[in-house]
N, C-alpha and C positions, 0 to 999 in steps of 0.2 A: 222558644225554638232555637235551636241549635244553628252554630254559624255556618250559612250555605257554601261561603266561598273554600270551606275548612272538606266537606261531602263531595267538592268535585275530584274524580279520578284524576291522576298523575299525565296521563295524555286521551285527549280522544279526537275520532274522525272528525275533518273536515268536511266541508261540503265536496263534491269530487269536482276534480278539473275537466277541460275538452273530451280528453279522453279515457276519462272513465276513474284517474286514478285518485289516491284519495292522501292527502294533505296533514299532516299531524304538526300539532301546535297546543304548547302548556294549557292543562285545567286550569290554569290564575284568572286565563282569560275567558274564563265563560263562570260565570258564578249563575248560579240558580234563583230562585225568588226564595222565599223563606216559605216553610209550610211545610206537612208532611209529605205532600205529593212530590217532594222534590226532593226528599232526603233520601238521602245514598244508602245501597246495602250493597257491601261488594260479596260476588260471589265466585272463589278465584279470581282469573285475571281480571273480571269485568265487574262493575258496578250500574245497578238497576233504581232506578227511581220510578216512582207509581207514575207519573206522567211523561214516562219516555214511550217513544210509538211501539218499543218491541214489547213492554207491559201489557201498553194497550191493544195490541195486535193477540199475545196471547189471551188474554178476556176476551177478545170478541170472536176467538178461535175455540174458546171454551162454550160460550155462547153457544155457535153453530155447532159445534161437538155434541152439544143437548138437547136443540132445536132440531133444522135440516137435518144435523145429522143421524138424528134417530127415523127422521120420517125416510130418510135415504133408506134406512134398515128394515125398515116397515115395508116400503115398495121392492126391494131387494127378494120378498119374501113371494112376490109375483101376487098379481090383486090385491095388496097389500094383507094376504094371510088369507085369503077369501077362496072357498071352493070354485065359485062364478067369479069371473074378473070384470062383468058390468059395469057393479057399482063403484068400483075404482074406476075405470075407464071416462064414464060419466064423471065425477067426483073429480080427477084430473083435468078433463077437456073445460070443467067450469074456472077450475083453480088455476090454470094460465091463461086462461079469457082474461079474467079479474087483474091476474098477476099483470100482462101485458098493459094493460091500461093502466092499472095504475104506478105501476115500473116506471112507466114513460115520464109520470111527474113527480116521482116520488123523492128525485131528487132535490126538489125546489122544497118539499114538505122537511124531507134531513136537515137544508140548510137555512129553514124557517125554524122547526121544534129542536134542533139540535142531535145528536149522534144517539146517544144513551135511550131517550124518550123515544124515539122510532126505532131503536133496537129491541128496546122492551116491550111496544106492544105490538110489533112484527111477532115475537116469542108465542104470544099468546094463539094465534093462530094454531101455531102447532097442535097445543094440546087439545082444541077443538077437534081436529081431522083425526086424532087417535081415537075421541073418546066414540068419533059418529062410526066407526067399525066396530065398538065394541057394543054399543046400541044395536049396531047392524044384526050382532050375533045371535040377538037375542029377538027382535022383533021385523028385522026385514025391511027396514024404513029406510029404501034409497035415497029419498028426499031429505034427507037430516041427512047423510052424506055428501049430498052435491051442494045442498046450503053450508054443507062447512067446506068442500072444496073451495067455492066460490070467497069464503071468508078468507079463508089460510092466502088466500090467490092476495088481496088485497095486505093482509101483512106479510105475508114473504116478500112481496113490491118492494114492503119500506125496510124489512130486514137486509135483505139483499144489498140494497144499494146504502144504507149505513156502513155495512160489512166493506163494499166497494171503496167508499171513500178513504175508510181507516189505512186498507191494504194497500194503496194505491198513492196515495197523500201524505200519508204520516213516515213512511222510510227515507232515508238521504236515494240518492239516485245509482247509487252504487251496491245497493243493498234492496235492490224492488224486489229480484228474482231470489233472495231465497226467504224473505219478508213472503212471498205469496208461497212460497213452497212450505214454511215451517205452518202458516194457518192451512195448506192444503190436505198436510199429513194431520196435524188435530185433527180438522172436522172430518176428515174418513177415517180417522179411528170413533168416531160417533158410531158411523156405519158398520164398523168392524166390532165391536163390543153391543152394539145394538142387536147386529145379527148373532151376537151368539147367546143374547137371553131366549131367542124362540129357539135356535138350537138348543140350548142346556134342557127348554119345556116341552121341546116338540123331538126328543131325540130319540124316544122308542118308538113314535109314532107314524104312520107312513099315508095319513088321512089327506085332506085336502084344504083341510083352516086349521088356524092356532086359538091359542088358548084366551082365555078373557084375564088371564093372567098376566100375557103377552103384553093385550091393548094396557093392564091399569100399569106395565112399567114403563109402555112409553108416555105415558099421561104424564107421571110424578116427572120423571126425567126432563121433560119438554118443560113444565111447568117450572122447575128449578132454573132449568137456563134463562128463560123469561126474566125473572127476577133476579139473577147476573147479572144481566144486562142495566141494571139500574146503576152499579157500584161503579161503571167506565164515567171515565172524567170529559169534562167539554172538550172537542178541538179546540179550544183557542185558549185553553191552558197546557197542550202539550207543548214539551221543549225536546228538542233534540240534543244530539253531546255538544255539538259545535256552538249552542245558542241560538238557533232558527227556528220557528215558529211555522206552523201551518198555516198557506196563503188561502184566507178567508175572504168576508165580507164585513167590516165593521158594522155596518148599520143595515143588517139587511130589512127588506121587506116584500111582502107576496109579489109587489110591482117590479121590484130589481131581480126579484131568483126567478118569477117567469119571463121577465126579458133574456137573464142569465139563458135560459134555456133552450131561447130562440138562439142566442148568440152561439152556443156552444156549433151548432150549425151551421148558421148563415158565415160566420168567420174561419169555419173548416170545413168546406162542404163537401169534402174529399172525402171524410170519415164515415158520408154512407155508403162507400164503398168496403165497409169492414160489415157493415151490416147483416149480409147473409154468413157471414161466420159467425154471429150475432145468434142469427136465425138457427142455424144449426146445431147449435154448443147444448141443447137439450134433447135433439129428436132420437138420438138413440136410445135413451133410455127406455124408452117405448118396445123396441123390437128386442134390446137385450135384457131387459126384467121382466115383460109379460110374454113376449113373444117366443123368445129362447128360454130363460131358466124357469118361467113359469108354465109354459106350455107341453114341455118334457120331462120336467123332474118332480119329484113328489116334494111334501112340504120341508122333512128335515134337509134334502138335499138341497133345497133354494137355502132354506137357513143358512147350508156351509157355504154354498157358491156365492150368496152375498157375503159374508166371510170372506172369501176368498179375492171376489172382486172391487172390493173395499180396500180391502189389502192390500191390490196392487196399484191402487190410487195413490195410498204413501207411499211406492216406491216412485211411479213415476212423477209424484210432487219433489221426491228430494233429488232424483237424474236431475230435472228440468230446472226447477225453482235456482239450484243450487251450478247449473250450465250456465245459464243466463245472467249471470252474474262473478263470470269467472273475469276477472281481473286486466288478465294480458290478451284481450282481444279484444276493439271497440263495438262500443252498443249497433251502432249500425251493420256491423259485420255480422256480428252474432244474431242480427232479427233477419239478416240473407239465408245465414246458416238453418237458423231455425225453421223459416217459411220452408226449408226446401226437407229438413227430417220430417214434420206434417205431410206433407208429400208421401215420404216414401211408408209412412204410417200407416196412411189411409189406404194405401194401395196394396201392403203387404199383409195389415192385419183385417182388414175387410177381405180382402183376396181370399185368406184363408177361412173366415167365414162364411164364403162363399162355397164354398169346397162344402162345406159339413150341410150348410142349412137346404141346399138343392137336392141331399138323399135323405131328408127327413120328410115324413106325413106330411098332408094338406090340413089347414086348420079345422075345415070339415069334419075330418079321421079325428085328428086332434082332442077336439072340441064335443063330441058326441058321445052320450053316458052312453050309449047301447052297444057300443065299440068297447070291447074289450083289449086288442090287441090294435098295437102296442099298448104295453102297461106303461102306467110312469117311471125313468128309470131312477134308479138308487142305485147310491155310491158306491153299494157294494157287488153294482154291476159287474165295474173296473173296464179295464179295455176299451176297446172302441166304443162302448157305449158310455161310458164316463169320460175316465181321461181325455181322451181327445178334446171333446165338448169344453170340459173344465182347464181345461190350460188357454182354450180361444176365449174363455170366459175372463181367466186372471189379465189376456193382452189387451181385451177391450176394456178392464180396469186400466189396464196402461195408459191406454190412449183416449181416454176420458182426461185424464191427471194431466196429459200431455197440452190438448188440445186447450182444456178449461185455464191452465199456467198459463200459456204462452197467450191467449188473449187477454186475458188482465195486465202482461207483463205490456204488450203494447199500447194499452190504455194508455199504462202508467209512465211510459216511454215519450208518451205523444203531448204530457202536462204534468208537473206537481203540484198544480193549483190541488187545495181542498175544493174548491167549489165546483170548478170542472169538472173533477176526477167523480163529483157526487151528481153530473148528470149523463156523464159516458155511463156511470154504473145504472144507472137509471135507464139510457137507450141500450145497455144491456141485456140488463135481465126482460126487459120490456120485450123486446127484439124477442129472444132468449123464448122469452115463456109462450109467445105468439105462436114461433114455431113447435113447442113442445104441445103446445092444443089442438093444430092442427092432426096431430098425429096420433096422441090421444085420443082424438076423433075417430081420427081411419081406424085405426084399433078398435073401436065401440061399435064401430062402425063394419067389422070383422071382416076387414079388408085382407086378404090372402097373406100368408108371411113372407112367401117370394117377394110380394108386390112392397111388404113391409119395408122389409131389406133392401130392395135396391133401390126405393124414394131413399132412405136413410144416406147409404153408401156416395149414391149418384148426389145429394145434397148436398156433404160433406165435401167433394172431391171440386164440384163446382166454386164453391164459397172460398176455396184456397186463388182459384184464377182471379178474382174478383176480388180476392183483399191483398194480393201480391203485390199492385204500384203502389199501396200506401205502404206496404211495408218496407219496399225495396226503395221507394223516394221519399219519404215523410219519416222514418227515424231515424233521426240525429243523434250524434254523440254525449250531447245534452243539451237540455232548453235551460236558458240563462231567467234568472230572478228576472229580468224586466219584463221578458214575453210573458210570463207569467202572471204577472201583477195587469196588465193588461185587463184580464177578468177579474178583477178587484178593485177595491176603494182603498186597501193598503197602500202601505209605499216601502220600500226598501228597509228603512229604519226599523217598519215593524215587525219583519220577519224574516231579514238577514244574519246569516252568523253573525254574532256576537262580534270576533276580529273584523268583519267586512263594516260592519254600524261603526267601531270605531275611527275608521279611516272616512268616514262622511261627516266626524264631528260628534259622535255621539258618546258620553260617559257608557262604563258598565250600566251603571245603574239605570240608567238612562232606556236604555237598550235591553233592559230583560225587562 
């Protein structure tokens, strides 16, 4: 193997200081371990090693690029490509049942089996829920749908919150917000390249289900990311530039990661007050994929509008990811600033949703073969009956990107423990998926789209009053190595920078 201390770059970040800023001091001092995961490849200014977090961040962004975020493409397509939107509606309300429960401890299984092995067979999930529509097309068998909702429900749990840990864990602290923005643009470009294989198959077509073509590219697609996910290396061989390690558990075991879990709690019992934002962070998708693009437009147009809405997910990943992390304002400042643009988000671009969805049909009209008028429109309406629709469509892209950033960022704000960060993500997506079943529900459940919308809207708007005092009192400019180790069995030595170990006494060598 080649000499490690010879592969380190010429300068790299520090860990950042009080406020935010970030510290530069010679590569001599931080030498790597010997192996290939840690051999330099400089690419311009910067140099990548396989076990640096932005490596590993991109795999597990590629990951959800092939996984979620095909099934994002799939549901984007309204009913997931389905004439009736039953058996998705069904099929979902089971798959955040499952999700919700097992989200809740899925983080104690992450930091029992490790990152990789719960990424991968979270993967597998996916291609089940593809393949039970493309059965569907053919024989009608709801119940092979909701038994793979209900499956997919149980690995998204542990994809999800592996995903969490990586994004949230593995960045320096100066670098969370656009660490979650560059994995936000990947995985909706899943969605944005997803939606346009039933576009490119379903683009002469103006029927009401897609192709068996459709379902077998999201099968292969889903299946490949799955088996990605095998190639990401342990946490607790990542290194960062500075020499800092991810704060783990040495010796874990089911007794310490379910105590972990109580504790994440009982020691911040403040953070259930993030909860209904928690709650929230999924129930739109409900009124804005089956209820809006799927209830008015024909199939190639959902095609482009997920397209379209996908789309605007990377932009408001890289606004957001890349605000929140801007330099010359501190963290605290910036999570004031931030709580109060959600604010004006939820009230300007629901506002305007409102405006549109009050002169549209009842779901009855809607919903009813014998109803000819209105038809479904297509894109080559234009005018009021497109446009307008589709640009509300691109802002509720926006404010997905928006909403979904800014609560990982506060997670990750709130702890850089690896092990915490893997059960927040865990009473995330849990939270998360509860309320995405709920509503799921009402929708199976053909709950009016008025009544859709304004549970949605009036949810949303609530959840901000209610996670404001932890945001406005509880984030700090940063959390110090000690607090943190708190939830651990480590010590300082084993996952301080590199220059910080020395000053305790410890060789390099010592120390990596």
């Amino acid at each position: 193997m080649a000499d490690t201390e010879k592969e380190t770059p010429a300068a790299v970040p520090a860990t950042p200081g009080p406020e935010g800023t970030t510290e530069e001091f010679s590569a001599q001092s931080v030498p790597r371990p010997a192996g290939w995961m840690y051999r330099g490849v400089k690419i311009g200014k910067h140099e990548f090693w396989y076990a640096s977090p932005i490596v590993q961040l991109l795999l597990v962004a590629l990951v959800c690029f092939l996984c979620p975020g095909m099934f994002n493409a799939l549901g984007g397509l309204g009913g997931a490509g389905q004439l009736d939107f039953t058996a998705q509606s069904n099929a979902n309300t089971a798959l955040y049942s499952t999700f919700a429960i097992v989200a809740f401890f899925s983080g104690t299984v992450a930091n029992m089996l490790g990152i990789k092995l719960t990424l991968s067979f979270g993967g597998l999930g996916y291609c089940i829920y593809a393949a039970s529509f493309l059965s569907y097309n053919h024989n009608q068998n709801q119940g092979f749908v909701v038994f793979a909702g209900a499956f997919l429900g149980i690995c998204a749990g542990l994809l999800w919150t592996a995903q969490g840990t990586i994004m949230m864990s593995y960045p320096p602290e100066n670098k969370k917000g656009r660490y979650i923005g560059i994995f936000w643009i990947i995985f909706n470009l899943g969605g944005v390249i997803g939606s346009l294989i039933p576009l490119g198959q379903n683009i002469n077509s103006t029927a009401g289900s897609v192709t068996d073509g459709t379902y077998i590219g999201f099968i292969v697609l889903m299946f490949i990311g799955a088996v990605l996910a095998l190639f990401l290396c342990n946490a607790s061989s990542v290194q960062r530039a500075d020499g800092s390690k991810v704060i783990l558990m040495k010796n874990p075991s089911w007794k310490t990661e379910i105590m972990g879990l109580v504790e994440t709690i009982t020691r911040s019992p403040w953070i259930i007050l993030l909860f209904p934002m928690f709650f929230a962070s999924n129930v739109f998708y409900t009124y804005q994929l089956n209820d809006f693009s799927g209830a008015h437009f024909n199939i190639r147009t959902r095609s482009l509008n997920g397209t379209l809405y996908w789309g605007a997910q990377i932009i408001g990943a890289i606004i957001m990811g890349f605000v929140l992390d801007y330099g010359k304002v501190r963290r605290s400042v910036k999570a004031k600033a931030n709580l109060g643009v959600l604010f004006a988000l939820t009230f300007i671009i629901w506002g305007g949703g409102w405006a549109w969805q009050k002169q549209q049909v009842t779901r009855e009209v809607a919903e009813d073969p014998t109803v000819t008028f209105p038809a479904k429109v297509d894109w080559t309406d234009g005018g009021k009956l497109y446009i307008a629709p589709m640009f509300q469509l691109i802002f509720y892209g926006f404010f997905d990107a928006a909403w979904q950033t800014s609560i990982y960022w506060y997670m990750g704000a709130l702890s850089n423990s690896g092990r915490k960060a893997a059960n927040l993500a865990g009473f995330y997506k849990g939270i998360q998926s509860a309320g995405a079943a709920v509503f799921w529900r009402l929708d199976a459940l053909k709950t009016p789209y008025n009544t859709m919308f304004g549970a949605t809207w009036g949810l949303l708007a609530a959840a901000l009053v209610f996670a404001a005092p932890v945001i406005w009192l509880k984030i700090k400019d940063t959390v110090t190595i000690e607090e943190d180790l708190k939830f651990s069995d480590e010590t300082v030595a084993d996952v301080a920078p590199t220059k910080d170990r020395e000053t305790i006494g410890y060789s390099k060598e010592e120390g990596v």
